[in-house]
C-alpha positions as CSV (number, residue, x, y, z in Angstrom):
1,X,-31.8,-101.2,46.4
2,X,-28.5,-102.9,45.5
3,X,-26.6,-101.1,42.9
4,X,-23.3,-102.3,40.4
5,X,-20.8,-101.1,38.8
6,X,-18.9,-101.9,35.5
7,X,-16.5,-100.1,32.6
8,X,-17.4,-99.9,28.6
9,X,-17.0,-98.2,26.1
10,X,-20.4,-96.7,24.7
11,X,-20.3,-95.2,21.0
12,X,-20.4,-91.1,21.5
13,X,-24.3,-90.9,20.8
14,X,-25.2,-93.4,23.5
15,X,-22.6,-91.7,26.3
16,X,-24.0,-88.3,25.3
17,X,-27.8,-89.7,26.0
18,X,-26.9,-91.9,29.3
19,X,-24.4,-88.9,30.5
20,X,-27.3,-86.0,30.3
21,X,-30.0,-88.4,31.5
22,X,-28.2,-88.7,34.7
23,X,-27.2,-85.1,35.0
24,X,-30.4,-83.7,34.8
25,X,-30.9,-86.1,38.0
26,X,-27.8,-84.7,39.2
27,X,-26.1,-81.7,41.5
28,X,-22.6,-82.0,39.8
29,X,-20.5,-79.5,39.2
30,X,-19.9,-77.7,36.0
31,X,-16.8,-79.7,35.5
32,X,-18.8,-82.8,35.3
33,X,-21.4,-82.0,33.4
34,X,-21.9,-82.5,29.2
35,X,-20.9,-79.3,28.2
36,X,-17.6,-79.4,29.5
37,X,-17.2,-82.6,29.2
38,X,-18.2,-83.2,25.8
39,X,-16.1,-80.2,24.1
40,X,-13.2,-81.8,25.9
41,X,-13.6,-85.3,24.6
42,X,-14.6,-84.0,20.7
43,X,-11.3,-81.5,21.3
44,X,-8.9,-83.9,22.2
45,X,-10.5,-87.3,20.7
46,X,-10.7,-88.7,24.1
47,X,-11.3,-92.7,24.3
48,X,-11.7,-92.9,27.7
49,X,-13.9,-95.7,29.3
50,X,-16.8,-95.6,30.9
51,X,-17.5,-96.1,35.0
52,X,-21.0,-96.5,35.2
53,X,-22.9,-97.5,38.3
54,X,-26.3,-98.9,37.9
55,X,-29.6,-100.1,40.0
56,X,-31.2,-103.0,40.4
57,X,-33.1,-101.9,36.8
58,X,-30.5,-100.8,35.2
59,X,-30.3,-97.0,35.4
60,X,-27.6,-95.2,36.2
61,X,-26.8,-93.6,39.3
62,X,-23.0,-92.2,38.6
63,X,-20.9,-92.3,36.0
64,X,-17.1,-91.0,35.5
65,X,-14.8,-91.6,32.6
66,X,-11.4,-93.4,33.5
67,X,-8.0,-93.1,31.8
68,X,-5.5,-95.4,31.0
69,X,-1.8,-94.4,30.3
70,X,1.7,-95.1,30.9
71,X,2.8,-92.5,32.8
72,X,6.5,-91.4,33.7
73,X,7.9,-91.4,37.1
74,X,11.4,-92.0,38.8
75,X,11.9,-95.3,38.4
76,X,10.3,-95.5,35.1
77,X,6.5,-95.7,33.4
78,X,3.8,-97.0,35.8
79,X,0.3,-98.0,34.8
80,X,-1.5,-95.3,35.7
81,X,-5.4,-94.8,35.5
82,X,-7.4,-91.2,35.9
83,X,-10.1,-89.8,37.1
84,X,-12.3,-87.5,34.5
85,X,-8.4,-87.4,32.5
86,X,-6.4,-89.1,30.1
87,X,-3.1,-89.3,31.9
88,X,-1.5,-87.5,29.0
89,X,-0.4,-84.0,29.5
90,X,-1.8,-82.4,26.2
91,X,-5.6,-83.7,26.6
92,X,-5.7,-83.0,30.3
93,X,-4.5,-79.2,29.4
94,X,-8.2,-78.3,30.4
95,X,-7.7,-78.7,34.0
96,X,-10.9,-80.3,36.0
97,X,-11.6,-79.0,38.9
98,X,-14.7,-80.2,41.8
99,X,-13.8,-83.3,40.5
100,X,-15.6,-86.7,41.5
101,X,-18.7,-88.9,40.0
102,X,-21.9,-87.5,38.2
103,X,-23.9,-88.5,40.6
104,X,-27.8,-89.0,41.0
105,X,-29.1,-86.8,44.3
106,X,-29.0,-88.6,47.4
107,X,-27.3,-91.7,45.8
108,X,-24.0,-90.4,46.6
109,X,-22.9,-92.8,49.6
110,X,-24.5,-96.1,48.3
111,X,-22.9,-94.9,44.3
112,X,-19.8,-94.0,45.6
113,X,-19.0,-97.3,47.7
114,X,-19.8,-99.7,44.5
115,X,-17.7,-97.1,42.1
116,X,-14.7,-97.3,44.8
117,X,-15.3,-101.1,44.7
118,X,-15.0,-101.1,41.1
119,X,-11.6,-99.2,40.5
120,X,-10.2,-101.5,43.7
121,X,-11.0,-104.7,41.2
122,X,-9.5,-103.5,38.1
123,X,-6.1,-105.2,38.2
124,X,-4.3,-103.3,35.3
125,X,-3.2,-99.8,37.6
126,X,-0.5,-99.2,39.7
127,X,-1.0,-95.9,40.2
128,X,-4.4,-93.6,40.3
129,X,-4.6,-89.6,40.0
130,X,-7.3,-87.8,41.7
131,X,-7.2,-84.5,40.3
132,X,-9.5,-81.2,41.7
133,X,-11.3,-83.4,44.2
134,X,-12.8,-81.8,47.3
135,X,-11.0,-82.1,50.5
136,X,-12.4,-85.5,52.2
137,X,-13.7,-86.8,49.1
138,X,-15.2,-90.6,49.8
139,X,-12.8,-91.3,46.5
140,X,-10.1,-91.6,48.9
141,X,-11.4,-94.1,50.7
142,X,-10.5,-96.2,48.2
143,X,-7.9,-98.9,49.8
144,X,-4.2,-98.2,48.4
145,X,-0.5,-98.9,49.3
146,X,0.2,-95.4,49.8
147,X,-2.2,-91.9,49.3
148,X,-0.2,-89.1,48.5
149,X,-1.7,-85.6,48.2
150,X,0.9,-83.7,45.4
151,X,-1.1,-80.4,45.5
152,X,-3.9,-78.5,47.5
153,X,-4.7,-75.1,46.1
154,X,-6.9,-72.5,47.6
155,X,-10.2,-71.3,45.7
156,X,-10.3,-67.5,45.8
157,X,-14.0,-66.4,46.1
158,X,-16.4,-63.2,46.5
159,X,-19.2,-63.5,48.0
160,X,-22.0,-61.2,46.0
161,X,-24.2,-61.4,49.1
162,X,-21.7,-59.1,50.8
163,X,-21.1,-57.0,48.0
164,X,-25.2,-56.4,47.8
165,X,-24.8,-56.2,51.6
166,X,-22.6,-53.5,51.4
167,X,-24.4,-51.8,48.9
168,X,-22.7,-52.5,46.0
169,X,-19.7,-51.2,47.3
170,X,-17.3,-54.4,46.9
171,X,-14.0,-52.4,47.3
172,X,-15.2,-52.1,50.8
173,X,-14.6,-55.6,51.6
174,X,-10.8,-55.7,50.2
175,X,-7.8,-54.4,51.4
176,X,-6.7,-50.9,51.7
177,X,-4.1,-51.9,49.4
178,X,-6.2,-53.6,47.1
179,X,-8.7,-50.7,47.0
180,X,-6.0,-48.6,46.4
181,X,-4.8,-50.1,43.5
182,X,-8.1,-50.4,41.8
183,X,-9.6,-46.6,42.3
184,X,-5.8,-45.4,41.1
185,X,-6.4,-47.3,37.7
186,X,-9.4,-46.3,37.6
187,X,-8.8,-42.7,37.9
188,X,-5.8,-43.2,35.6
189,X,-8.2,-44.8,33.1
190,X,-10.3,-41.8,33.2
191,X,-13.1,-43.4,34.8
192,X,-15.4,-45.9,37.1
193,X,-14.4,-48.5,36.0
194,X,-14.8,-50.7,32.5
195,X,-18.2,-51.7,31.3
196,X,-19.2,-55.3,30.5
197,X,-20.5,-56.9,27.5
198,X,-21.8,-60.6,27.2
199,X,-20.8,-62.1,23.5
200,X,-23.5,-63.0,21.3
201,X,-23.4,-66.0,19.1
202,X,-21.8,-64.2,16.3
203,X,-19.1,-62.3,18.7
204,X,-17.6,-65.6,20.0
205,X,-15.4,-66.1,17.5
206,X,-13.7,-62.7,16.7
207,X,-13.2,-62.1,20.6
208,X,-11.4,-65.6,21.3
209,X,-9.2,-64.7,18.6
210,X,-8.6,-61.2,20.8
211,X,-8.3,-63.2,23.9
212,X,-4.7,-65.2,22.0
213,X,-3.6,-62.3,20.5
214,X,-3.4,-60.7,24.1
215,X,-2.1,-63.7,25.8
216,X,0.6,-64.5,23.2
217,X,4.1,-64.3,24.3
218,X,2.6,-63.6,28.0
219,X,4.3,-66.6,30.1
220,X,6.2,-69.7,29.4
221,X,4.2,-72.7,28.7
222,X,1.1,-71.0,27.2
223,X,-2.2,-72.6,26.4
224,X,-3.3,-70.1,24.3
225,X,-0.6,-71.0,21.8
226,X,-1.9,-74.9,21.9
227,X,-4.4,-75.5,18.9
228,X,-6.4,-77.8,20.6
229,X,-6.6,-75.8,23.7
230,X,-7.8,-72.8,21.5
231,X,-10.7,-75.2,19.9
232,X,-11.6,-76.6,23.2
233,X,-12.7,-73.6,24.6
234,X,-14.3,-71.8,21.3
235,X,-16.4,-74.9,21.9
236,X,-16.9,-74.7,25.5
237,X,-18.2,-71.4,24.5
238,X,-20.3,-72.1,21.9
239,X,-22.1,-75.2,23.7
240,X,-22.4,-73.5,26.9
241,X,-24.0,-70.4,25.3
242,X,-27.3,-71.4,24.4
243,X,-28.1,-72.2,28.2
244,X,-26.1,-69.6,29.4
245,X,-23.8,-72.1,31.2
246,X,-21.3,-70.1,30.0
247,X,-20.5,-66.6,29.1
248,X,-17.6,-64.6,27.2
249,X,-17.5,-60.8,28.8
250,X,-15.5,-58.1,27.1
251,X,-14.6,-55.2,28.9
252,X,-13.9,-51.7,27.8
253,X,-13.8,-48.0,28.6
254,X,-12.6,-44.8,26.6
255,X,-9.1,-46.2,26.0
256,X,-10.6,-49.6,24.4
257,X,-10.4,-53.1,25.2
258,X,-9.3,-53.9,29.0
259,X,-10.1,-57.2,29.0
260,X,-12.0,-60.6,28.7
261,X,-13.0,-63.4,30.7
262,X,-14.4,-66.7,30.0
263,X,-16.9,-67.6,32.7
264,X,-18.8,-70.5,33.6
265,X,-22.3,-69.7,35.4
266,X,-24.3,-72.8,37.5
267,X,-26.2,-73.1,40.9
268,X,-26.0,-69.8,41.5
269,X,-21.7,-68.9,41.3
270,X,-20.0,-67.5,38.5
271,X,-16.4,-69.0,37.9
272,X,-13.8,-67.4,36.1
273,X,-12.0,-69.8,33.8
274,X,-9.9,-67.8,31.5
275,X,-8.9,-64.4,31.1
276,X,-6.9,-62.2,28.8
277,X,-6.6,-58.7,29.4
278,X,-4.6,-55.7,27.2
279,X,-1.4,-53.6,27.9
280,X,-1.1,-51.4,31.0
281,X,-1.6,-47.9,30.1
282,X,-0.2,-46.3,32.9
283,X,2.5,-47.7,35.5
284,X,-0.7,-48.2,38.1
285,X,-2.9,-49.2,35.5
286,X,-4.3,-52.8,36.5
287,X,-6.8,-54.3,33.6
288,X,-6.7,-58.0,35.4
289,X,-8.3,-56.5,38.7
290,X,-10.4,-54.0,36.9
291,X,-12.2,-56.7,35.2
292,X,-12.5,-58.6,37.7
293,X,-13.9,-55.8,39.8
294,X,-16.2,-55.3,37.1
295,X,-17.2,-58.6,36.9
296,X,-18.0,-58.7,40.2
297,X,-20.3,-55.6,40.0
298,X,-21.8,-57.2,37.5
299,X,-23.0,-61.0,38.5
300,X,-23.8,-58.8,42.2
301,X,-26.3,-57.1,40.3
302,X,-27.6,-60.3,38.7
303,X,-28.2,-62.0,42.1
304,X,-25.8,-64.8,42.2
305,X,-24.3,-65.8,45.1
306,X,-20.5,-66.1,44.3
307,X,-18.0,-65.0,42.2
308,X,-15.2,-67.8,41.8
309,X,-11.3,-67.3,40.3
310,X,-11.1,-71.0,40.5
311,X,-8.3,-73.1,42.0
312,X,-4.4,-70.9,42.2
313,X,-2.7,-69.0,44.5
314,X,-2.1,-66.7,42.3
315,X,-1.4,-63.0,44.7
316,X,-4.3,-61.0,42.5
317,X,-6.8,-63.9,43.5
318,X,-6.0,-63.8,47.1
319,X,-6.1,-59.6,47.0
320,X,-9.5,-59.9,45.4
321,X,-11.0,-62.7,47.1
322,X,-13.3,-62.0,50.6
323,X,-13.6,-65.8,51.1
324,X,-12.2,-69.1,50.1
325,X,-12.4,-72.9,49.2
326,X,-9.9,-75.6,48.6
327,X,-9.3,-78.2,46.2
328,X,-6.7,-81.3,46.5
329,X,-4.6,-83.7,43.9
330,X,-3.5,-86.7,45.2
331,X,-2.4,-90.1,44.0
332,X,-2.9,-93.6,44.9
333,X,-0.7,-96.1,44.7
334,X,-0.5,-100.5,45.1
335,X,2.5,-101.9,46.0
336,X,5.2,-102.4,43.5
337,X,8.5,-103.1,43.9
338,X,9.7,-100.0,41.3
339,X,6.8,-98.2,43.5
340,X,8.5,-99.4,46.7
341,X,11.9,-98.5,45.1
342,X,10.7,-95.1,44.2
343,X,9.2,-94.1,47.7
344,X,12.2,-95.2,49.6
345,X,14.6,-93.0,47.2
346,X,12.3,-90.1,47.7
347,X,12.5,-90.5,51.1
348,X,16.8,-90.3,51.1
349,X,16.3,-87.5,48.0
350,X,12.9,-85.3,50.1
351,X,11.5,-85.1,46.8
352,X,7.8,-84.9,46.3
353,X,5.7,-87.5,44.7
354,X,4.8,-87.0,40.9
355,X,1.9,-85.5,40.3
C-alpha cells in the first residue's frame, strides 16, 4: 500500500479527532500522545502545522506537528523548523522527550520514509531540531548538509522487576553510599520512610500550588515561576487524571510534607516529570531521594515494570537508578553560506553547535 504525506493546518476539533484516532492505533510514547500534547498546545496557543502521512484511503498512519521560527545563531537568525516544538524558548519550556511520529503499529518503516520525504521537500528551513529522539532514530536519515548531535543525556531508570526480585528491598540494589544516605534520613525522620498519597480530582489544585511554593527561589531560571508553565501542567494533571495517565503523589511522615511528584504512568513504566520537595530537617535529611525511594516502593507494589527520572544527569538520578536509557538532540542543517560561515568559525573558535 503506497502511502503520502502533506502539512495543514486542521481547526483544533478536527486535530484532536484525527490525532486520537491514530493513537489508539498507536504504541507512542506518552510524550506523543493527546494528553500531553493537547495541554501543551491550549497552554501555550501553539499554531503549529500538521505532518500527516496517509494511505492509499486516506487514513492516517503518523502524524507530528512542525514548527516554524526564526531562530538565533552565530551568524544571525536561520529558518529553523521543529520537531513536536515551536522553536521558541517559552512554549517549548515543557521539554519532549521519546520524541518521533505518532505512529500506526507496524507502519513505522513505510510512515517514516514518506514523512522524511516530506520535511526533505519543504524548501522554507535551513536548519531542523530533533529534540528527545531515540539514539538511531530513522529521523536522522533524513539527507542534510551537516547532522550535528548538541546533547545526549542518560535516562536514569529502576527496574521494579528487581526490586520485587529482591523482595521489596530496593536499597539493596543501590550503592552503599546511596543506601546509606537514605536509612540515615530515614532514621533522622523518625521513621520508614514517607507514605504516598495519589491526588484526587479536588486535591490537584491546592497541591500544585504546594509544589511552587516549595520550588520558589530554588535555582536560577525556574519554571515554576513561569505562568504558563504552572497552567500547562495543572492541565497535564487534570487531563491525564481521569485515565490515570498521570498521577500527582504527596508524600509525608510525622514531620509533614516531604514531597511531591508529578508522574506520568503508560505501558507499564512510571516517569517522574516534576518534583518539589520541602526543607531538610536535619543536615542528612534527604526528601528528594526519600520520595523517590518511596515512589519506587510504591509503583513495585503495583506491578509496573519501571520506574523512570526521565532524561538528566543530574548525580541523585544516577545514585538512584539500577539501569539506564539514552536520549539525543541533534540538528540538521542545508547548506548556507551564513551556515557554511558559521561551521567554519566554530571550527577556529571549538565552540559547540546551537542547540
Amino acid at each position: 500500500m503506497g502511502f503520502s504525506a502533506g502539512f495543514s493546518r486542521p481547526d483544533r476539533a478536527t486535530l484532536a479527532q484525527r490525532w486520537q484516532a491514530l493513537e489508539a492505533r498507536s504504541d507512542a510514547s506518552f510524550f506523543l500522545r493527546w494528553t500531553w500534547v493537547s495541554a501543551w498546545l491550549d497552554s501555550y496557543a501553539v499554531k503549529s502545522e500538521l505532518l500527516a502521512v496517509t494511505d492509499e484511503a486516506g487514513r492516517d498512519v503518523a502524524l507530528a506537528l512542525v514548527g516554524h521560527a526564526m531562530q538565533r545563531r552565530l551568524l544571525g537568525r536561520v529558518a529553523t523548523i521543529s520537531l513536536n516544538q515551536t522553536g521558541e524558548a517559552a512554549a517549548d519550556r515543557p521539554y519532549v522527550e521519546y520524541n518521533g511520529l505518532l505512529v500506526e503499529r507496524r507502519q513505522e518503516a513505510g510512515a517514516y520514509a514518506v514523512a522524511i520525504d516530506a520535511l526533505a521537500r519543504r524548501r522554507d528551513w535551513r536548519a531542523l531540531r530533533l529534540s528527545g529522539i531515540a539514539p538511531g532514530s530513522p529521523l536522522l536519515d533524513l539527507p542534510a548538509r551537516r547532522k550535528t548531535r548538541v546533547d545526549a543525556s542518560p535516562v536514569y531508570q529502576i527496574d521494579l522487576d528487581a526490586v520485587r526480585g529482591a523482595g521489596g528491598d530496593y536499597l539493596s540494589l543501590v550503592s552503599a553510599n546511596t543506601r546509606s544516605q537514605i536509612r540515615r534520613a530515614m532514621k533522622d525522620r523518625g521513621g520508614s520512610g514517607p507514605q504516598a498519597e495519589r491526588a484526587s480530582l479536588d486535591m490537584i489544585e491546592p497541591w500544585l500550588a504546594e509544589m511552587a511554593a516549595l520550588n520558589a527561589g530554588r535555582h536560577a531560571d525556574n519554571a515554576w515561576e513561569d505562568a504558563a508553565f504552572r497552567a500547562f501542567v495543572a492541565t497535564l494533571v487534570a487531563r491525564g487524571h481521569a485515565d490515570g495517565s498521570v498521577e500527582l503523589l504527596r508524600f509525608t511522615d510525622s514531620h509533614g510534607v516531604v514531597g511531591l511528584l508529578v508522574n506520568f504512568v503508560q505501558a507499564g513504566a512510571a516517569m517522574n516529570y516534576q518534583s518539589a520537595f520541602a526543607e531538610s530537617v536535619t543536615a542528612k535529611d534527604k526528601p528528594g531521594l526519600l520520595c523517590h525511594a518511596a515512589a519506587v516502593a510504591h509503583y513495585a507494589e503495583r506491578g509496573l515494570a519501571r520506574y523512570s527520572l526521565l532524561a538528566g544527569r543530574d548525580r541523585y538520578k544516577q545514585s538512584l537508578s539500577t539501569c539506564e536509557d539514552g536520549l539525543e538532540w541533534w540538528v540538521l542543517e542545508r547548506f548556507s553560506p551564513r551556515l557554511e560561515a558559521e561551521a567554519l568559525l566554530r571550527r577556529l573558535l571549538r565552540r559547540p553547535a546551537s542547540a
